[in-house]
LOTIFI-942320 format. One line per 2 residues: number of its first residue (from 1); their letters; for each residue x, y, z of C-alpha. Coordinates in steps of 0.25 Angstrom, whole numbers, padded with zeros to 4 digits. Layout:
% residues N
NUM	a	X Y Z  ...
This chain:
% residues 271
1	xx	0237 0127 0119  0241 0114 0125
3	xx	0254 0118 0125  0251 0130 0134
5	xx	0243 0120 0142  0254 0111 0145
7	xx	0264 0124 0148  0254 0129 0159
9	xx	0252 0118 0167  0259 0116 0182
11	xx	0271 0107 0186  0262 0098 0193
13	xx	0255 0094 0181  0267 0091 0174
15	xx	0269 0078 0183  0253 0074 0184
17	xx	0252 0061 0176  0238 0059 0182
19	xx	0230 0055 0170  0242 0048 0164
21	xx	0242 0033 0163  0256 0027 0165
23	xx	0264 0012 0162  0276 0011 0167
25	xx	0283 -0002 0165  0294 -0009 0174
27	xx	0287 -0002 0185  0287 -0014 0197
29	xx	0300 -0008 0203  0313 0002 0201
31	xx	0310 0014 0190  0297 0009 0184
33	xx	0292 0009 0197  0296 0023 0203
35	xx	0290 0027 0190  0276 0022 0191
37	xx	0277 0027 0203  0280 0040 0199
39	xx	0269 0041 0189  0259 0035 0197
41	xx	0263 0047 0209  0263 0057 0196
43	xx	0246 0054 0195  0248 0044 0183
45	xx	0240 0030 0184  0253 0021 0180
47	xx	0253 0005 0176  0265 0000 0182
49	xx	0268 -0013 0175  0280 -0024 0178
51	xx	0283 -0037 0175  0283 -0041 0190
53	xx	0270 -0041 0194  0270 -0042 0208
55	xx	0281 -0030 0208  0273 -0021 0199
57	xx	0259 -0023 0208  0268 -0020 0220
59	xx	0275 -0008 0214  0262 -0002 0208
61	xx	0254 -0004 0221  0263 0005 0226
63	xx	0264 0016 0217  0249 0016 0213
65	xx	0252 0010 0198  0244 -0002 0192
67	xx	0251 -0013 0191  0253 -0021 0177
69	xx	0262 -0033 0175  0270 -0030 0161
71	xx	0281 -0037 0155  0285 -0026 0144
73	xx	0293 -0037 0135  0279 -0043 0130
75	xx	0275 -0034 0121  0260 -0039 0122
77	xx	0261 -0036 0136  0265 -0023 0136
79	xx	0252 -0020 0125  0244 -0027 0134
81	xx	0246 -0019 0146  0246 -0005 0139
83	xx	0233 -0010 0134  0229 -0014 0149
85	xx	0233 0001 0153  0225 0010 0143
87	xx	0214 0002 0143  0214 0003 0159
89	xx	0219 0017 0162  0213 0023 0150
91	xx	0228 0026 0140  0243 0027 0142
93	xx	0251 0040 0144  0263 0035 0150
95	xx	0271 0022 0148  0285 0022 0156
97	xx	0294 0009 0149  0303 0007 0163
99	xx	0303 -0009 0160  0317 -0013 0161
101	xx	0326 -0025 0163  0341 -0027 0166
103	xx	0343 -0041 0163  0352 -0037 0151
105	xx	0365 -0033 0156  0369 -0047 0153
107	xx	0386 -0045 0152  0393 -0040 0138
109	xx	0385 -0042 0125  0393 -0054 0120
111	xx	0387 -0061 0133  0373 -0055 0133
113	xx	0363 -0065 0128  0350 -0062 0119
115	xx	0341 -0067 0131  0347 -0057 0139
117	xx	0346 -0045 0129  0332 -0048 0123
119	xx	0327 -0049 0139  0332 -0036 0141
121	xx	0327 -0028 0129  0311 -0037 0127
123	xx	0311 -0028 0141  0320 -0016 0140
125	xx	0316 -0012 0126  0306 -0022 0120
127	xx	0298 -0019 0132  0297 -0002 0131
129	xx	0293 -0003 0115  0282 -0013 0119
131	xx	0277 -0005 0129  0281 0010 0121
133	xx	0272 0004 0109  0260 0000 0119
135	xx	0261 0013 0124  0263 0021 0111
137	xx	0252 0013 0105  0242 0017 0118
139	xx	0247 0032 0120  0245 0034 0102
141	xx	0231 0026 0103  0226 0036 0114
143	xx	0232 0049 0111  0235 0058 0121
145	xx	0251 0054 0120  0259 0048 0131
147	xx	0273 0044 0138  0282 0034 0137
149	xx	0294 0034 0145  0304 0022 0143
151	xx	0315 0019 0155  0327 0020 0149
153	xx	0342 0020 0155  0355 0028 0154
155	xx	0360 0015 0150  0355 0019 0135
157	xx	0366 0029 0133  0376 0025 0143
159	xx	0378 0010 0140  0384 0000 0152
161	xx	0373 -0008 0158  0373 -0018 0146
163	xx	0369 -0020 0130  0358 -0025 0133
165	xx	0351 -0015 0144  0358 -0002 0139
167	xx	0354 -0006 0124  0340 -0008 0128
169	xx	0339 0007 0136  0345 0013 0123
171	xx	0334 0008 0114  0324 0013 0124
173	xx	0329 0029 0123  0328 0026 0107
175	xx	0315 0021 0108  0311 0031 0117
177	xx	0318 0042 0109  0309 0036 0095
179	xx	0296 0033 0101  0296 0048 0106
181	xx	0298 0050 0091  0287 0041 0086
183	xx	0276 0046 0098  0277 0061 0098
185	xx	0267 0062 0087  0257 0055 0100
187	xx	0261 0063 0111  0271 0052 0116
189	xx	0284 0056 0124  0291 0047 0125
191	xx	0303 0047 0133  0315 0040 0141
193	xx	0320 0039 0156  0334 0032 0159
195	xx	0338 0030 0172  0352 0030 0176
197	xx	0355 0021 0188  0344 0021 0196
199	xx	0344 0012 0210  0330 0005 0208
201	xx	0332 -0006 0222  0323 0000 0230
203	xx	0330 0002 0247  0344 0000 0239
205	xx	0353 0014 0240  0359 0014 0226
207	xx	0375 0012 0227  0383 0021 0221
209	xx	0398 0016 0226  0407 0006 0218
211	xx	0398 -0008 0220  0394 -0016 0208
213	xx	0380 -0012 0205  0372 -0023 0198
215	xx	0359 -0021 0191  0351 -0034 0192
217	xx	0365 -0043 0196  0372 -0037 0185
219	xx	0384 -0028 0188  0385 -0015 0181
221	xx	0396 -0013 0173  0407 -0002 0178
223	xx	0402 0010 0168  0388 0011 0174
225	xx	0394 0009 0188  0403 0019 0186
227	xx	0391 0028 0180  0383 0025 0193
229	xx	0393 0028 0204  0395 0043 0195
231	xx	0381 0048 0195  0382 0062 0194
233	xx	0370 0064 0203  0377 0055 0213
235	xx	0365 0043 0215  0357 0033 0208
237	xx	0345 0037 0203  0331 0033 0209
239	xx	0320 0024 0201  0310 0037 0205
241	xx	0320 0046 0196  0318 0039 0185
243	xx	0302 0040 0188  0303 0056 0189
245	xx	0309 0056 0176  0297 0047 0169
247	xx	0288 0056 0177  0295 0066 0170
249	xx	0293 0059 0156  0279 0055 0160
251	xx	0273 0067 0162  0269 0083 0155
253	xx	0284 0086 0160  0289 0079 0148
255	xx	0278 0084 0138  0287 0088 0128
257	xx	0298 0078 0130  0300 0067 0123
259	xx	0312 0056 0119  0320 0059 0128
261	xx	0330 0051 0137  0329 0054 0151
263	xx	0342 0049 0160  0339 0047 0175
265	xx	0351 0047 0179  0359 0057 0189
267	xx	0367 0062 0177  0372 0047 0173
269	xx	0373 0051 0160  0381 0063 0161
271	x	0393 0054 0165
């Protein structure tokens, strides 16, 4: 019977999260933002939460989130404000894991110091299993199941960026893929997005000719520069694409999909 419930209802419904609580984490600026937004356009009530707190009040002002100040590398932070969200919006249905750093490019291995790979992953990975267990252990304790969608990168297949940062991305999609496993029993998907290059400076027109691009003063090395100028679909992708695609994961469209990997990418990968 619910089956056939589900079969009958309409298009529109199928993108309503009204009802739904959401967290999406990273959410001051780029991706995390356009996906708060997104959720928050789609009905859901959305916590936005950053490390910048000035940004993040800013940004959700705008987009109609609630602001919360999170550093996802302190485990005790990350309990505490999932814990802050159910007992103020009443559970957790979605949890989007965009928190992400690119400090870790940091030149060939036999150069790279601990410093600079433990900064990376206490964020980029440490950071989406602190928050997919708070998450997991909210959605089990009420349930009524739940989504969690992790951020992931083409970099986890396509290696170039760095050890360090396309490592990191890698382990997310295994994570992604086990944890969709583990919570099926609970009526968890859970599922990963991976943007390809997407232009996040906002008023900027993404180049696509032979400059040096640079991600946070770093050049990118001459494989993805090549893989960016060769975009089959011709352009950069946009921080609102990879939004539409966690809407996609985030709502009953994806009702029976679960650990997947979900490029973003104007066919980067087919290259």
């Amino acid at each position: 019977m619910a089956e056939q419930s589900r079969a009958k209802t309409s298009p529109a419904a199928w993108v309503d999260l009204r009802g739904k609580v959401a967290l999406v984490t990273g959410a001051a600026r780029g991706i995390g933002q356009a996906i708060a937004a997104t959720l928050s356009a789609a009905g859901a009530t959305v916590v936005a939460t950053d490390l910048d707190a000035k940004s993040i009040g800013e940004s959700a002002a705008v987009s109609g989130c609630h602001p919360m100040v999170l550093n996802v590398a302190d485990e005790n932070a990350v309990d505490s404000v999932i814990a802050a969200v159910v007992e103020r919006h009443g559970g957790l249905d979605i949890l989007v894991n965009n928190a992400g750093v690119y400090l870790g490019f940091g030149g060939p291995i036999a150069d790279m110091k601990t410093e600079t790979w433990r900064g990376l992953m206490s964020v980029n990975l440490d950071g989406v299993f602190y928050c997919c267990r708070a998450g997991a252990r909210a959605m089990i304790r009420r349930g009524q199941g739940g989504r969690i969608v992790n951020v992931a990168s083409t970099q986890a297949v396509t290696p170039g960026v760095g050890v360090s940062y396309d490592s990191s991305k890698a382990a997310v999609v295994q994570m992604t893929r086990t944890l969709a496993l583990e919570l099926a029993q609970y009526r968890i998907n859970v599922n990963a997005v991976a943007p390809g290059a997407t232009w996040v400076q906002p008023g900027d027109a993404p180049p696509l000719g032979p400059e040096t691009l640079t991600f946070t003063g770093e050049p990118l090395n001459d494989q993805v520069l090549d893989r960016i100028r060769r975009i089959p679909l011709g352009h950069w992708g946009a921080p609102e694409d990879v939004a539409k695609a966690t809407l996609f994961l985030a709502s009953p469209m994806s009702d029976f999909v679960t650990g997947i990997y979900l490029p973003v990418d104007g066919g980067w990968l087919v290259l």
